[in-house]
C-alpha positions in Angstrom: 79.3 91.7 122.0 80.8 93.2 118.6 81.8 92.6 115.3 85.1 92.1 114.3 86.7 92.2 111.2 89.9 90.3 109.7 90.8 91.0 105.6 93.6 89.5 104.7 95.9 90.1 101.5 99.5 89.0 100.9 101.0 92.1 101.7 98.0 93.8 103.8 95.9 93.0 106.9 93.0 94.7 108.2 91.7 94.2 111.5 88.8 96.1 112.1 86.9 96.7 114.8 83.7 98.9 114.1 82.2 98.9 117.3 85.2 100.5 119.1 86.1 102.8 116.2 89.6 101.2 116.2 91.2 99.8 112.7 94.8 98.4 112.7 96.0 98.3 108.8 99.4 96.2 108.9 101.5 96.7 105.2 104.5 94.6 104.2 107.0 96.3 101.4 108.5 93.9 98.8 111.6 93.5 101.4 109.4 92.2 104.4 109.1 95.2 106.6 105.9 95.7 108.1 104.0 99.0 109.1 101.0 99.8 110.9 98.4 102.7 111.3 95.8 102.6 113.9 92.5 104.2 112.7 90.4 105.9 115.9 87.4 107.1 113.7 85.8 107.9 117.2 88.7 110.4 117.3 89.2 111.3 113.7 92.8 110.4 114.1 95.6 108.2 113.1 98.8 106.7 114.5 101.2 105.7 111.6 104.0 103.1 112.9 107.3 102.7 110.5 109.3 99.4 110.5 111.9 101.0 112.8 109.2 102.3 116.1 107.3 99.0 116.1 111.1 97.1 116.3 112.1 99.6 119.2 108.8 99.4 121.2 108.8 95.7 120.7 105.7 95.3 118.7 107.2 93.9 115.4 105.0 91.0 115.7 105.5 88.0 112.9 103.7 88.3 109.9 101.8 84.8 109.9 100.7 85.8 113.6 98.8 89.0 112.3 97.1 87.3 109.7 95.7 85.0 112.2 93.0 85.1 114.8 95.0 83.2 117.1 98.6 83.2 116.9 100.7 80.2 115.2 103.2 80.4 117.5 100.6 78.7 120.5 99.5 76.1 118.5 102.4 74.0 119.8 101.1 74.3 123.8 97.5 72.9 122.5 96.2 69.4 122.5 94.3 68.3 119.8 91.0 66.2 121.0 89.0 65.5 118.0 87.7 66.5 115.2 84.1 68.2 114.4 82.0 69.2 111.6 81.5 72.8 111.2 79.8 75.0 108.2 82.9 76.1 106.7 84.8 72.3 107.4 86.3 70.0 109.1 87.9 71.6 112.3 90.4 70.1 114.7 89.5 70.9 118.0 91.9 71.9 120.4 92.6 72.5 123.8 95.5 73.6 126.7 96.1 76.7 129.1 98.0 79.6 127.9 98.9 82.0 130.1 96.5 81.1 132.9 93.9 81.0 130.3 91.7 77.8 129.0 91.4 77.7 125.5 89.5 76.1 123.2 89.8 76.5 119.8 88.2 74.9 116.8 90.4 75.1 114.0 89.7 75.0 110.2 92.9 73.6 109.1 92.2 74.0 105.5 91.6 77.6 105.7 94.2 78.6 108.2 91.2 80.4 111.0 89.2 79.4 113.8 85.4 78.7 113.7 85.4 78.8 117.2 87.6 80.3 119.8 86.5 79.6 123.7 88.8 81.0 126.4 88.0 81.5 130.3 89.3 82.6 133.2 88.4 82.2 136.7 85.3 84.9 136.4 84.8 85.8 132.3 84.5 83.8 129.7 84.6 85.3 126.3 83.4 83.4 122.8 84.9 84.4 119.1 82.6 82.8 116.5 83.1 83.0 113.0 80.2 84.2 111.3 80.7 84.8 107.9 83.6 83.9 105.1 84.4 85.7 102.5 86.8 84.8 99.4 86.5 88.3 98.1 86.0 91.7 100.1 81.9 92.6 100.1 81.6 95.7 99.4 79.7 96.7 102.5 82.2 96.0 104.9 84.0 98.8 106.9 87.3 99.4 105.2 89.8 101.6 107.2 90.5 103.1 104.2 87.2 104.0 103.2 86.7 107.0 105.3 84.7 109.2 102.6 84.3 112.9 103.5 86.6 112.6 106.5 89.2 114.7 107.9 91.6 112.4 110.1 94.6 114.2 112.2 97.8 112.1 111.3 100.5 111.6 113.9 103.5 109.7 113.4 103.8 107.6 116.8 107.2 108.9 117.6 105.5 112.6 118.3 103.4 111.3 120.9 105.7 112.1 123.9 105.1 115.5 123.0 101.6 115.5 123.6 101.7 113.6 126.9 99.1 115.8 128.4 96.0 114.4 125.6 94.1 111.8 126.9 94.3 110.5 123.6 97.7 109.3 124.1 97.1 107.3 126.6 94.2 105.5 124.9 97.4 104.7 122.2 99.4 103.7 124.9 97.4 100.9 126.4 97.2 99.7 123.1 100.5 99.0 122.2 101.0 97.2 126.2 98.3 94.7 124.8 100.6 94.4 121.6 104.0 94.2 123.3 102.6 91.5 125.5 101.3 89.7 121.9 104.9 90.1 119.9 107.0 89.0 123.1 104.4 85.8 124.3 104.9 84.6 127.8 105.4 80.3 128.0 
């Protein structure tokens, strides 16, 4: 169980993750191209991605997905089965199999994010609730970029091949397999 943190702005996304000491910080420029650093305050390090590395490793994922909890682009393989009352609206519930995995998903169309995601597989069974909203950013909530009185290594994502022998890199590594896999979904 964790907390897990989503701030969206038009042409920034924060997902944060303080449990894990892992932020993602997605930027788009005025002509569309998107960027990402990867905060590891356990490590006191960050990974900066240009336009060009997340195209050629295949993790230029769509905009509209990263702002969302669950990507857009699944919606079409889910059947909606009715409709329930939540604390933040009206949610559609739906329901299908994506990639060998149930879903569930209560969705608050007029807010464009899930109250409730549910998704199992033969043995685990994991539950996303949303537990707070927020139309402005509180001011106690853990900005990446809020890293007073730290020192954080930068490395530039292309130099890790040179470093193949810190287990650091391979933490990185798994990370962008589990974002490869989201930019380039399986049907």
């Amino acid at each position: 169980q964790g907390d897990w943190y989503l701030l969206r702005d038009p042409q920034r996304i924060e997902r944060v993750r303080p449990n894990a000491g892992l932020a993602e910080i997605w930027e788009r420029d005025d002509r569309g191209e998107v960027s990402l650093k990867r905060v590891f305050s356990n490590d006191s390090r960050i990974v900066e991605y240009v336009p060009g590395e997340l195209r050629a490793r295949q993790m230029d994922v769509p905009w509209e997905s990263l702002g969302s909890v669950v990507d857009p682009r699944f919606f079409a393989t889910l059947k909606r089965t009715r409709s329930v009352n939540t604390r933040y609206g009206r949610a559609s519930v739906l329901r299908g199999v994506i990639a060998g995995e149930r879903i569930e998903l209560w969705w608050l169309d007029a807010l464009a994010l899930p109250a409730r995601v549910i998704k199992q597989q033969q043995n685990a069974r994991v539950t996303v609730n949303l537990k707070t909203l927020h139309f402005t950013t509180p001011e106690n909530w853990p900005r990446a970029d809020m890293m007073e009185g730290r020192i954080f290594e930068t490395i530039d994502v292309a130099d890790l091949g040179d470093r193949h022998y810190d287990p650091f890199v391979h933490k990185v590594e798994s990370l962008d397999a589990v974002l490869q896999g989201v930019a380039s979904p399986r049907r």
